[in-house]
Gaussian input, Z-matrix of N, CA and C with variables (Angstrom, degrees):
# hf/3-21g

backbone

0 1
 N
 C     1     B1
 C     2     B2     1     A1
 N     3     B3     2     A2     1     D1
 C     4     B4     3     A3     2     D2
 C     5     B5     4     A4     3     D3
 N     6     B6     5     A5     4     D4
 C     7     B7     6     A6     5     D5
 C     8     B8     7     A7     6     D6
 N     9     B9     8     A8     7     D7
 C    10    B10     9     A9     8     D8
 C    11    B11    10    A10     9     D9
 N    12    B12    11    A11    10    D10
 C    13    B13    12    A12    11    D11
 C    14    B14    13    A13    12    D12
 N    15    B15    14    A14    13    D13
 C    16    B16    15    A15    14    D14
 C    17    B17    16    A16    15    D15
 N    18    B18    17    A17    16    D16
 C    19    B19    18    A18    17    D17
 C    20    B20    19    A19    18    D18
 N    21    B21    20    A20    19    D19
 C    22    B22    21    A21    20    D20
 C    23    B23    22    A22    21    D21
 N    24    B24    23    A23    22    D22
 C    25    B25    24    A24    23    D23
 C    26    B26    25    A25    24    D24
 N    27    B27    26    A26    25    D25
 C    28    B28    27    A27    26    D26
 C    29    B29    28    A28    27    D27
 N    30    B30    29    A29    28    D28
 C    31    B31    30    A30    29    D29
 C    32    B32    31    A31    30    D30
 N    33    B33    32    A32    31    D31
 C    34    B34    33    A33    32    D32
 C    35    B35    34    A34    33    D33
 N    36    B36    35    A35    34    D34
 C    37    B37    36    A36    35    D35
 C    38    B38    37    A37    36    D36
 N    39    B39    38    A38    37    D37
 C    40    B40    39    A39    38    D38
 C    41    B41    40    A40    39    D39
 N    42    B42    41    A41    40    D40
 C    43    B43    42    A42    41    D41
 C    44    B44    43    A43    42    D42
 N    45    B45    44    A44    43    D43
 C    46    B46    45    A45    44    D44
 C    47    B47    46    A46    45    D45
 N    48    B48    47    A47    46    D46
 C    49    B49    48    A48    47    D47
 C    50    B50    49    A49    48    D48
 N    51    B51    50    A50    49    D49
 C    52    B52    51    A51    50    D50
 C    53    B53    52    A52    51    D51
 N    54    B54    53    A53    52    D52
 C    55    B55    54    A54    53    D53
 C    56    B56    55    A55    54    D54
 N    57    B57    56    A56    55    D55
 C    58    B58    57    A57    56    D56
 C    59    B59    58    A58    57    D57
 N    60    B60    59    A59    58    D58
 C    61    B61    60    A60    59    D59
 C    62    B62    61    A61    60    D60
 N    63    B63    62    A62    61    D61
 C    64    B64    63    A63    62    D62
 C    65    B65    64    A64    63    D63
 N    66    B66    65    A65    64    D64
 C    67    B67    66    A66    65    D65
 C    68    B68    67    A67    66    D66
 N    69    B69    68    A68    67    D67
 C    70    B70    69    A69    68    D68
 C    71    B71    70    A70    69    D69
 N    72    B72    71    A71    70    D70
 C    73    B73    72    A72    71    D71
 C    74    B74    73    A73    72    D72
 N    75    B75    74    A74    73    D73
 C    76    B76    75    A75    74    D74
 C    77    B77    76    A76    75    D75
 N    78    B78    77    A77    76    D76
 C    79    B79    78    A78    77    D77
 C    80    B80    79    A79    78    D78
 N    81    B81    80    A80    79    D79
 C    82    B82    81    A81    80    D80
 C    83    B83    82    A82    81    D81
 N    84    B84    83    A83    82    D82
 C    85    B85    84    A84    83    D83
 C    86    B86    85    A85    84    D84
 N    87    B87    86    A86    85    D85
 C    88    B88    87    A87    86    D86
 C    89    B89    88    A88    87    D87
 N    90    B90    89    A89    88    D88
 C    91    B91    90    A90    89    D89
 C    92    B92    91    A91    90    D90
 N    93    B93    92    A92    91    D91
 C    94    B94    93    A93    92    D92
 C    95    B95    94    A94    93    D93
 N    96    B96    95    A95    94    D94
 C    97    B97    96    A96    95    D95
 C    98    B98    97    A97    96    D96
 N    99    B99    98    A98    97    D97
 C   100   B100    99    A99    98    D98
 C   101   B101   100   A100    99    D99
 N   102   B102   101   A101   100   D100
 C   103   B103   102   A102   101   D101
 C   104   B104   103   A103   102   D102
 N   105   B105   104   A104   103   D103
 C   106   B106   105   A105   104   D104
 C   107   B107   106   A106   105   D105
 N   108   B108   107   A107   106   D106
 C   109   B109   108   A108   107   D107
 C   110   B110   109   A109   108   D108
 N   111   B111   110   A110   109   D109
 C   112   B112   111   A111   110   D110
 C   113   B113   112   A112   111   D111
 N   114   B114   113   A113   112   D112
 C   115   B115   114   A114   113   D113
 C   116   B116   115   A115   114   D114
 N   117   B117   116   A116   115   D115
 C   118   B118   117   A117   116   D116
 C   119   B119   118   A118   117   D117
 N   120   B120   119   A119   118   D118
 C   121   B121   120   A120   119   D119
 C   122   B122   121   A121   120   D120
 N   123   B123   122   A122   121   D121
 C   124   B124   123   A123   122   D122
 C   125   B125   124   A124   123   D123
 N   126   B126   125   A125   124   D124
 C   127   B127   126   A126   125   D125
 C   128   B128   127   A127   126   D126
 N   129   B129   128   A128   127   D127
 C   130   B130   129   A129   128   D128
 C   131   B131   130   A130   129   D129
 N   132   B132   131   A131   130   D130
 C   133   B133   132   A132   131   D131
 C   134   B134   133   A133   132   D132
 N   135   B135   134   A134   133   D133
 C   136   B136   135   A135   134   D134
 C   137   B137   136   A136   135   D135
 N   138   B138   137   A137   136   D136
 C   139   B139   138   A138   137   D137
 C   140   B140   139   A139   138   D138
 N   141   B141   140   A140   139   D139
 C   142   B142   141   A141   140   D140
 C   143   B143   142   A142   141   D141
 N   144   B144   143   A143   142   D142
 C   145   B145   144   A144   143   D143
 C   146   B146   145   A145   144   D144
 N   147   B147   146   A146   145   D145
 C   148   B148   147   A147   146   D146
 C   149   B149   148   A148   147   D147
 N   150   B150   149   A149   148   D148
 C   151   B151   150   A150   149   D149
 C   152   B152   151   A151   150   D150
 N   153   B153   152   A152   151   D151
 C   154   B154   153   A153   152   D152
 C   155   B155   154   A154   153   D153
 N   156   B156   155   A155   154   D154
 C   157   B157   156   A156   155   D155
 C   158   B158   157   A157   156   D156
 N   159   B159   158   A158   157   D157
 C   160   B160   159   A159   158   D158
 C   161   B161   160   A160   159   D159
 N   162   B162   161   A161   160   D160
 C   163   B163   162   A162   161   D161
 C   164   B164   163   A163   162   D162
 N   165   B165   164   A164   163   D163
 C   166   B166   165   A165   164   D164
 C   167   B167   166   A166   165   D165
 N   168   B168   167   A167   166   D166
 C   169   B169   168   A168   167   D167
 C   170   B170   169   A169   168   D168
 N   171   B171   170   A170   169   D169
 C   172   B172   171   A171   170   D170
 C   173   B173   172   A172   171   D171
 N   174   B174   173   A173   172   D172
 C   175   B175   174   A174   173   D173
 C   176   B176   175   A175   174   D174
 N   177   B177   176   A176   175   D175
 C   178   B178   177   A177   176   D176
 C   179   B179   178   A178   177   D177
 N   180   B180   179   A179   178   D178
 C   181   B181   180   A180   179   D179
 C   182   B182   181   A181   180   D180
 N   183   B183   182   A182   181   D181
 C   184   B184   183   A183   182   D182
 C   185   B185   184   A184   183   D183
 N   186   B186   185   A185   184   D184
 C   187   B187   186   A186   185   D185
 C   188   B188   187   A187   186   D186
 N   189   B189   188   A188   187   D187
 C   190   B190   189   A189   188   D188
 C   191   B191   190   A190   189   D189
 N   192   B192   191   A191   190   D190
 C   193   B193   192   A192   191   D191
 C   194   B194   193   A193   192   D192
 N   195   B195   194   A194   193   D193
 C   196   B196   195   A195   194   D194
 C   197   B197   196   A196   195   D195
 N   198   B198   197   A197   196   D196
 C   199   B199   198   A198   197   D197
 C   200   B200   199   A199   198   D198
 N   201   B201   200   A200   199   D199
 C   202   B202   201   A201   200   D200
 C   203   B203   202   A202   201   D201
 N   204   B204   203   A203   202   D202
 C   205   B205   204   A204   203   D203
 C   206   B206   205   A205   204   D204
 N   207   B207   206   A206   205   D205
 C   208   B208   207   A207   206   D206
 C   209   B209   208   A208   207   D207
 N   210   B210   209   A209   208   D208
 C   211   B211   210   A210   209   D209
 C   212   B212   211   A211   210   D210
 N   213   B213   212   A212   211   D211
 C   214   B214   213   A213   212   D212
 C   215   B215   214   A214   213   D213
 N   216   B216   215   A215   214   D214
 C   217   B217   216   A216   215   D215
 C   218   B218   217   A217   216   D216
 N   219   B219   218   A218   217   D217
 C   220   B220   219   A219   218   D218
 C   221   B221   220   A220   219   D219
 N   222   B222   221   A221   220   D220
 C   223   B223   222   A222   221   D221
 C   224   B224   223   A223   222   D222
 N   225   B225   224   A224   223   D223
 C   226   B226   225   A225   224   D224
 C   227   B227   226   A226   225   D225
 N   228   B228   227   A227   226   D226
 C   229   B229   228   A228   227   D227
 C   230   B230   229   A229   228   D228
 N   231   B231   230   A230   229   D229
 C   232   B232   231   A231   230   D230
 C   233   B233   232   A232   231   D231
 N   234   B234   233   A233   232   D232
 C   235   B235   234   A234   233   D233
 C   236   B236   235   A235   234   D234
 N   237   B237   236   A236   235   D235
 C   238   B238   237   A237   236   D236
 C   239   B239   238   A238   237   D237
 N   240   B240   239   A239   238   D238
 C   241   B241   240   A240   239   D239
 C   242   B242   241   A241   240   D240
 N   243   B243   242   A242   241   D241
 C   244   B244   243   A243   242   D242
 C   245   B245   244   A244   243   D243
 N   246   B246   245   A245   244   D244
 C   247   B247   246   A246   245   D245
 C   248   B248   247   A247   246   D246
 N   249   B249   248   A248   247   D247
 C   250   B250   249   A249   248   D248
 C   251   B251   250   A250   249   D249
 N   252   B252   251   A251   250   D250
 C   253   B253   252   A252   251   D251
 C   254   B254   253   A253   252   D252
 N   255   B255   254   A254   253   D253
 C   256   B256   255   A255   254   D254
 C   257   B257   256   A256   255   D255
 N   258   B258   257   A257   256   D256
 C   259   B259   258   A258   257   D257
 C   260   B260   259   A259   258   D258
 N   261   B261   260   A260   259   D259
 C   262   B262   261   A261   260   D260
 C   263   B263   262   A262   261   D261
 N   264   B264   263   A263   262   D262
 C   265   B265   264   A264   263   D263
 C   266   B266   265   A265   264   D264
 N   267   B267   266   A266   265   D265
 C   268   B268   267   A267   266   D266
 C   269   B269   268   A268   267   D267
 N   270   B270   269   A269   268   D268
 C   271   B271   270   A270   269   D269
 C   272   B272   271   A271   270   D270
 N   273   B273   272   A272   271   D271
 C   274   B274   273   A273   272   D272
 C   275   B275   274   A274   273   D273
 N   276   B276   275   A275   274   D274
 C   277   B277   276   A276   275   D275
 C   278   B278   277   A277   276   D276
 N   279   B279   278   A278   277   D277
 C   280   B280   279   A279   278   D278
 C   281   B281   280   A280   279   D279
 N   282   B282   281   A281   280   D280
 C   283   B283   282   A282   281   D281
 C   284   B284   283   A283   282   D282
 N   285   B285   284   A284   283   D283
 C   286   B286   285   A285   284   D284
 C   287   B287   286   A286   285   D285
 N   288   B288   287   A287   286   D286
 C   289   B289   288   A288   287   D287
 C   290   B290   289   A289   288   D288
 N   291   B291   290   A290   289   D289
 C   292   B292   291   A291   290   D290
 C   293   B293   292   A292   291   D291
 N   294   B294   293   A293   292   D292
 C   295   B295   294   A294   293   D293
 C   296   B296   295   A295   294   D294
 N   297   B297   296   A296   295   D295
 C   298   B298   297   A297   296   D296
 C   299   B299   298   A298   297   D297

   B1=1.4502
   B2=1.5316
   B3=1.4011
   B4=1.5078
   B5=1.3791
   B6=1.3197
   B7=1.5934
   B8=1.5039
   B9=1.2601
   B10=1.2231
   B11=1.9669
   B12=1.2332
   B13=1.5291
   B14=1.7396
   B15=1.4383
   B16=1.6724
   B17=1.4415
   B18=1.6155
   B19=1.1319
   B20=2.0622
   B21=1.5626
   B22=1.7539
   B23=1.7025
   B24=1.3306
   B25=1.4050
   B26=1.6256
   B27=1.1194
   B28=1.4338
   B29=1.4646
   B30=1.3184
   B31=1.7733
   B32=1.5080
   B33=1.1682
   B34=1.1256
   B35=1.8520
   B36=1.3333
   B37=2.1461
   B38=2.0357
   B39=1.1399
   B40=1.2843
   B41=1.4923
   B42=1.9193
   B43=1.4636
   B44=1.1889
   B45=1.5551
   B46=1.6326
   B47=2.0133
   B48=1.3095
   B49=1.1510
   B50=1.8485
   B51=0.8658
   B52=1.8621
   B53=1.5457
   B54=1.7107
   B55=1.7843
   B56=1.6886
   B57=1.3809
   B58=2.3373
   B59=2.0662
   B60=1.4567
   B61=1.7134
   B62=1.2681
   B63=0.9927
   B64=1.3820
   B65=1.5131
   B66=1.6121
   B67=1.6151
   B68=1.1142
   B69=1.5859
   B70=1.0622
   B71=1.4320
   B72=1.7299
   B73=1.7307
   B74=1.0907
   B75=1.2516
   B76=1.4509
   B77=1.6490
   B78=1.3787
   B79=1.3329
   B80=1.0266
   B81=1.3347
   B82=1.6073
   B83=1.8720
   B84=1.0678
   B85=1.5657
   B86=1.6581
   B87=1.2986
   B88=1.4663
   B89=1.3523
   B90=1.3061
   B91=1.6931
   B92=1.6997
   B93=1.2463
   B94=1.5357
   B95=1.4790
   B96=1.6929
   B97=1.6666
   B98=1.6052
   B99=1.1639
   B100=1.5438
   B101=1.9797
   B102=1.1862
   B103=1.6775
   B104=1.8899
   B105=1.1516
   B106=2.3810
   B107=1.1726
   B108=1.5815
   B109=1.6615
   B110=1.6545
   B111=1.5381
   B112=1.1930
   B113=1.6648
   B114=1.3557
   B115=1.0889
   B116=1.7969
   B117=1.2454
   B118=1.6744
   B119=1.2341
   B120=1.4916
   B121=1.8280
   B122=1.1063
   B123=1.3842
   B124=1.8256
   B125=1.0686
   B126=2.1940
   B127=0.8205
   B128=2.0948
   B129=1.5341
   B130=1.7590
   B131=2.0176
   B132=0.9191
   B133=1.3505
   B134=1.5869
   B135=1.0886
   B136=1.6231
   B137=1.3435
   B138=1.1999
   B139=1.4152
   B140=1.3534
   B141=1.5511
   B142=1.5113
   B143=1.5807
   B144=1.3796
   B145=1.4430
   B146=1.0518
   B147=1.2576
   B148=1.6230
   B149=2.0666
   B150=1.2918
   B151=1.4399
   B152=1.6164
   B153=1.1855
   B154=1.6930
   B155=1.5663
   B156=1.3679
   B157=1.4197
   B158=1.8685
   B159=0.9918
   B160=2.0687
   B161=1.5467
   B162=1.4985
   B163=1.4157
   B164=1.6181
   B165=1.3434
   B166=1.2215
   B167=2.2176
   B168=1.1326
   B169=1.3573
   B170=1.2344
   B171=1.4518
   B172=1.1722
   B173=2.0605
   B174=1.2661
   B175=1.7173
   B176=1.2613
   B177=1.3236
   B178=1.8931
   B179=1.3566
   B180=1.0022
   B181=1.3031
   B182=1.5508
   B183=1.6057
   B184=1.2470
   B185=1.4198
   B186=1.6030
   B187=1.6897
   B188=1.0224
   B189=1.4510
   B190=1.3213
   B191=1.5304
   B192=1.2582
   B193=1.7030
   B194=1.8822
   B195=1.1838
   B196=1.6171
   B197=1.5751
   B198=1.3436
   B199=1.2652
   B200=1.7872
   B201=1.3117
   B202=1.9888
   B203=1.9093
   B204=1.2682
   B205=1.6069
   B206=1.5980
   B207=1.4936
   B208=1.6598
   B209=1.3189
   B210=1.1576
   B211=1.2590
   B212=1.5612
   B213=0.8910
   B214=1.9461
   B215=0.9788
   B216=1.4908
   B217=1.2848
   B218=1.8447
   B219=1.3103
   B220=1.7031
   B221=1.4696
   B222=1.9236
   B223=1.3591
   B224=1.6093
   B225=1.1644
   B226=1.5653
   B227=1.4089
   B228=2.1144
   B229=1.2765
   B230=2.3504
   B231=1.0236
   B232=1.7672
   B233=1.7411
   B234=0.9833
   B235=1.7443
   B236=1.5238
   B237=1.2066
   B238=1.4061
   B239=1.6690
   B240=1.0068
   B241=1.4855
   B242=2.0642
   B243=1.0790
   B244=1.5239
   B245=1.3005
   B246=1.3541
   B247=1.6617
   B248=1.8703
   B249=1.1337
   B250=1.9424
   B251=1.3417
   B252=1.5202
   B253=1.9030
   B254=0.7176
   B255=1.7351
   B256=1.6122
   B257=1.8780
   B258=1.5302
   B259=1.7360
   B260=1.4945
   B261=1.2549
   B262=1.1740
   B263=1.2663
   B264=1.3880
   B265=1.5344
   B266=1.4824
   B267=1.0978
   B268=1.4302
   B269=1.4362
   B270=1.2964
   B271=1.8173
   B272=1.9651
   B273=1.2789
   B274=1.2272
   B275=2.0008
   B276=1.1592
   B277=1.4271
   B278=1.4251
   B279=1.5876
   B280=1.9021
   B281=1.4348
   B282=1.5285
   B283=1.4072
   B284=1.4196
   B285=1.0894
   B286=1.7077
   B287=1.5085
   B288=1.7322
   B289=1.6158
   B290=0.9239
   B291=1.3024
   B292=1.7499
   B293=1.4141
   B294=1.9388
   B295=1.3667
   B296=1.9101
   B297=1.6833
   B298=2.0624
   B299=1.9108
   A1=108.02
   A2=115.34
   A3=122.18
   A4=103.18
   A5=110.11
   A6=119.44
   A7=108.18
   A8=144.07
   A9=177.61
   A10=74.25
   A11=135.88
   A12=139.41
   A13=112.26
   A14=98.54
   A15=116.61
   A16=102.27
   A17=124.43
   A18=124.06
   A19=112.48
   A20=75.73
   A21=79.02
   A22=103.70
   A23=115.48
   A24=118.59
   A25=76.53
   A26=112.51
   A27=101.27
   A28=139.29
   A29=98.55
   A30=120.99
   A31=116.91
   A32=127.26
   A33=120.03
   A34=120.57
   A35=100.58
   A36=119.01
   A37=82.00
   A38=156.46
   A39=160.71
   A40=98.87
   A41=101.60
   A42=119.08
   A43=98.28
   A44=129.35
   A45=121.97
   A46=93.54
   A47=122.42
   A48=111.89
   A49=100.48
   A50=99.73
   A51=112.63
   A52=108.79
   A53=95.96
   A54=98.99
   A55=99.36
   A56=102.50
   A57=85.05
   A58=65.38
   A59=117.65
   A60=92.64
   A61=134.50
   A62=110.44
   A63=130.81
   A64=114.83
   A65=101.99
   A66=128.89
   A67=122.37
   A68=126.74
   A69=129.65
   A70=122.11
   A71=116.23
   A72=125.03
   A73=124.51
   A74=136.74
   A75=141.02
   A76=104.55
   A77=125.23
   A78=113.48
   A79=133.60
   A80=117.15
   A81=147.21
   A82=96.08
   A83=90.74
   A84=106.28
   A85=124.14
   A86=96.60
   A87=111.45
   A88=112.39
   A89=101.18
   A90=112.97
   A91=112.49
   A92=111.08
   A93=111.24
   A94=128.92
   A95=99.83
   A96=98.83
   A97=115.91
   A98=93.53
   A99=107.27
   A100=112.77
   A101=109.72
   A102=109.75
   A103=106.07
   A104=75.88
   A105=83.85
   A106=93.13
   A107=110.89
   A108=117.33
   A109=95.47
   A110=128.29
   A111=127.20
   A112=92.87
   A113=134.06
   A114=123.93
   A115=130.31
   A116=85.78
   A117=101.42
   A118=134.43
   A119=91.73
   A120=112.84
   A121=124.92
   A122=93.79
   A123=118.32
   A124=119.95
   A125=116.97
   A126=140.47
   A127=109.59
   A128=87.31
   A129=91.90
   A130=90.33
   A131=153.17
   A132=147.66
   A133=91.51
   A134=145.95
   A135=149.58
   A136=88.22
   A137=131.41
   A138=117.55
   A139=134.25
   A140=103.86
   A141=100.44
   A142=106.96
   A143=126.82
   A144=111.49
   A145=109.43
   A146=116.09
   A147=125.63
   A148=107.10
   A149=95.68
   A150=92.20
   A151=116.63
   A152=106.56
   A153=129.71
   A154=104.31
   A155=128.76
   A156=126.40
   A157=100.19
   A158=102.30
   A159=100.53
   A160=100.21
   A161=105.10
   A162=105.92
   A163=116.53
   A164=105.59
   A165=115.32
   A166=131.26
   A167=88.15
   A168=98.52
   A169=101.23
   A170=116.90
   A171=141.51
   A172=115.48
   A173=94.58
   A174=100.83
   A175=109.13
   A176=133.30
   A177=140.92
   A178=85.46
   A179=142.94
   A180=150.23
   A181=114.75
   A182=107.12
   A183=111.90
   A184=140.44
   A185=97.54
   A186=103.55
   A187=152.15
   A188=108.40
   A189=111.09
   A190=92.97
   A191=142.00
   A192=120.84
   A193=109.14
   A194=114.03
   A195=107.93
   A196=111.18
   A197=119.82
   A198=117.63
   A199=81.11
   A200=105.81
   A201=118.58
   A202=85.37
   A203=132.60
   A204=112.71
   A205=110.60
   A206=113.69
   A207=105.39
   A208=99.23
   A209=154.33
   A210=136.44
   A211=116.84
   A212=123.39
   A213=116.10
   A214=104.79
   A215=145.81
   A216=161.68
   A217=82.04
   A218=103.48
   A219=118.74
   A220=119.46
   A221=87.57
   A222=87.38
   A223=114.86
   A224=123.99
   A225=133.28
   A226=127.34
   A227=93.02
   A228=94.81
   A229=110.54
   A230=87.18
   A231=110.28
   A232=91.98
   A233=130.55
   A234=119.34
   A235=107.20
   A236=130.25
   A237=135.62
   A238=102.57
   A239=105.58
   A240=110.23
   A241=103.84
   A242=99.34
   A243=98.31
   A244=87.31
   A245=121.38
   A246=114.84
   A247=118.74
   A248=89.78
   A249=105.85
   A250=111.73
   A251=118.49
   A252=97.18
   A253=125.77
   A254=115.35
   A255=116.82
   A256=122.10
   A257=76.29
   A258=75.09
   A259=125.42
   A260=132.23
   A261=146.40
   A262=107.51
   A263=128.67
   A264=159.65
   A265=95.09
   A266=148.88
   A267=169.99
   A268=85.83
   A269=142.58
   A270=147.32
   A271=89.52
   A272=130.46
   A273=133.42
   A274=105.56
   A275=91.80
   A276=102.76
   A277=134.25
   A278=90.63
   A279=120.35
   A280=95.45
   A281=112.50
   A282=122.67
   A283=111.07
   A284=107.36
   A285=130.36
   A286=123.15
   A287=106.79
   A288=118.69
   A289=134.23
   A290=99.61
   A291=132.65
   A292=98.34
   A293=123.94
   A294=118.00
   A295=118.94
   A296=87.94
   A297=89.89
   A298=114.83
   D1=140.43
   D2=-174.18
   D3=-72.17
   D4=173.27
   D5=167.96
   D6=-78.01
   D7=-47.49
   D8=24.78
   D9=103.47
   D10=-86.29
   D11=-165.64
   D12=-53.81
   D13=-37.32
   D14=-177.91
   D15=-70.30
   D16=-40.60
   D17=-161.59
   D18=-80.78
   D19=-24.34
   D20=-171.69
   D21=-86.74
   D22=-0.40
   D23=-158.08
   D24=-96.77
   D25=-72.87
   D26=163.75
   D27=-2.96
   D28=-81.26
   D29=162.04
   D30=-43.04
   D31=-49.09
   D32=172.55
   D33=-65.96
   D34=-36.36
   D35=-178.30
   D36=-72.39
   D37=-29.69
   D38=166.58
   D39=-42.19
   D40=-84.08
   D41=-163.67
   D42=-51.38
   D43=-48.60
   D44=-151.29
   D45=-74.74
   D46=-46.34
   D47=-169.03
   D48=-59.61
   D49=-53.66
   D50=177.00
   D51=-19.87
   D52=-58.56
   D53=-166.92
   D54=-80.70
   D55=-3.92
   D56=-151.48
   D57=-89.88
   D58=-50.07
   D59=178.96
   D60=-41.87
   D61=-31.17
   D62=-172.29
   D63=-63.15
   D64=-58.63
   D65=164.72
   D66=-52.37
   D67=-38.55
   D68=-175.84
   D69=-86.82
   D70=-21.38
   D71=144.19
   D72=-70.01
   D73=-32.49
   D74=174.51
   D75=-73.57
   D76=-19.18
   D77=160.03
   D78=-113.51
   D79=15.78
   D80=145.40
   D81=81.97
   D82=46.17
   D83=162.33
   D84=-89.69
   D85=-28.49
   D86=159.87
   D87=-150.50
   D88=158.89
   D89=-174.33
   D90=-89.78
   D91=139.35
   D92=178.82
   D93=-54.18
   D94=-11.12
   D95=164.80
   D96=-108.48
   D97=15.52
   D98=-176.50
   D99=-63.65
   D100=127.98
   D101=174.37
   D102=-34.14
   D103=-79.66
   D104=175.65
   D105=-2.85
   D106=-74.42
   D107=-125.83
   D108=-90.35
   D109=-26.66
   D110=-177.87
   D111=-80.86
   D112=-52.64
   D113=172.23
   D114=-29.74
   D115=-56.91
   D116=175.78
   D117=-57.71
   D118=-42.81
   D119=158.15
   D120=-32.85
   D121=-64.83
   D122=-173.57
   D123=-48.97
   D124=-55.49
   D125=167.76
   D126=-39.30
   D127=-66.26
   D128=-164.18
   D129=-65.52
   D130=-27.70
   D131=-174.04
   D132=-68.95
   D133=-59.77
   D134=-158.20
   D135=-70.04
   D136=-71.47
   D137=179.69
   D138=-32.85
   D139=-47.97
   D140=179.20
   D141=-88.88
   D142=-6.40
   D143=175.17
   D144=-72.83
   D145=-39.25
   D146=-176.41
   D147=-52.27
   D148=-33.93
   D149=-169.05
   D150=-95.44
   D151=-23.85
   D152=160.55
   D153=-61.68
   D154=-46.50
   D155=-175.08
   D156=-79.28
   D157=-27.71
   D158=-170.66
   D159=-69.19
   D160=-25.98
   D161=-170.71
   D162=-115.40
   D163=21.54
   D164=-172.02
   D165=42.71
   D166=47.29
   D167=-173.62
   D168=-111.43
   D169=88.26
   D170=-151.43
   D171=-79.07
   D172=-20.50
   D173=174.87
   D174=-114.34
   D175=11.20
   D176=159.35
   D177=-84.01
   D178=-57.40
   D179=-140.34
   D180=-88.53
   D181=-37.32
   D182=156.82
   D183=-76.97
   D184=-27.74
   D185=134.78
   D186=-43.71
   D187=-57.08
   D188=-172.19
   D189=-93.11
   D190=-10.54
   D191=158.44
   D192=-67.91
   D193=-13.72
   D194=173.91
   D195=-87.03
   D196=-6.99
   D197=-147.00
   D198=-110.27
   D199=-42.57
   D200=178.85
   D201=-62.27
   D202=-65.56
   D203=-166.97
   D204=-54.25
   D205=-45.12
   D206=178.45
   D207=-64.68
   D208=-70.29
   D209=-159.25
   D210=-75.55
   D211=-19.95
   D212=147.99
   D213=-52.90
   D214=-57.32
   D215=-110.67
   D216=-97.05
   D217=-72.26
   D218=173.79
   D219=-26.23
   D220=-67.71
   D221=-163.42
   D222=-59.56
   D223=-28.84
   D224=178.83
   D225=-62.21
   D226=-32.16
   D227=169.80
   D228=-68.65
   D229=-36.19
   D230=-174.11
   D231=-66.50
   D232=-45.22
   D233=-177.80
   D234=-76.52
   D235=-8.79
   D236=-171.11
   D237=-99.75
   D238=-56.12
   D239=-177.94
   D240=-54.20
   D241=-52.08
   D242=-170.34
   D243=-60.93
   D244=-60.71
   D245=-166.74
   D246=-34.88
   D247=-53.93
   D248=169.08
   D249=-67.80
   D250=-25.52
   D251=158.84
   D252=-83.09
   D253=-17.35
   D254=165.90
   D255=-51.31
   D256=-66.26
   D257=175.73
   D258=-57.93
   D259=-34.30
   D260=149.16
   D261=-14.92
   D262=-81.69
   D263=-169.94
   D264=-61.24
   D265=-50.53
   D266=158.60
   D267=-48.28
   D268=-88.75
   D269=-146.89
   D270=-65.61
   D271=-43.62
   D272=-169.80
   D273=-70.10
   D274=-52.35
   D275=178.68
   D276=-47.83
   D277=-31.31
   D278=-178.53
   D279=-79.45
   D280=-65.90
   D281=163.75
   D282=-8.22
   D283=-87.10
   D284=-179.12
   D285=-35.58
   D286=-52.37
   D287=136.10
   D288=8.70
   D289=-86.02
   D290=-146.12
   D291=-93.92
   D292=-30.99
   D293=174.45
   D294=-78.73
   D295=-24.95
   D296=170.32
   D297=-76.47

């Protein structure tokens, strides 16, 4: 299989995650700050940069590498927050402990 066949196989596993994200906020199945949907993003953005750069389409590519920093950007903000309710939930719990 060509690189050129790998890349579009790619491109297409991109678009389809792209639209089912897309679909799945517009029907409020998940929320736009939701892990999924920042996850999915990320995912379908790497795909198509990868396939925008194989083919030299130089402003898909500069997109979708801005679109991969906002949704890193997200998802980190979204792994931090849970992380701090963890500990939270954990600091309350000890709390709770230590008063029985």
């Amino acid at each position: 299989m060509s690189l050129i066949a790998i890349t579009t196989v790619f491109g297409w596993v991109g678009a389809v995650a792209g639209i089912l994200a897309y679909g799945m906020v517009s029907r409020g199945r998940w929320g736009a700050g939701s892990f999924a949907f920042q996850l999915t993003n990320l995912c379908a953005a790497t795909a198509m940069l990868l396939v925008a750069a194989v083919n030299g389409v130089w402003p898909s590519a500069a997109a979708n590498f801005a679109w991969i920093a906002i949704g890193t950007h997200s998802t980190v903000v979204i792994w931090r927050k849970r992380a701090a309710a963890r500990a939270q939930a954990r600091t309350s719990q000890a709390a709770l402990d230590l008063a029985a």
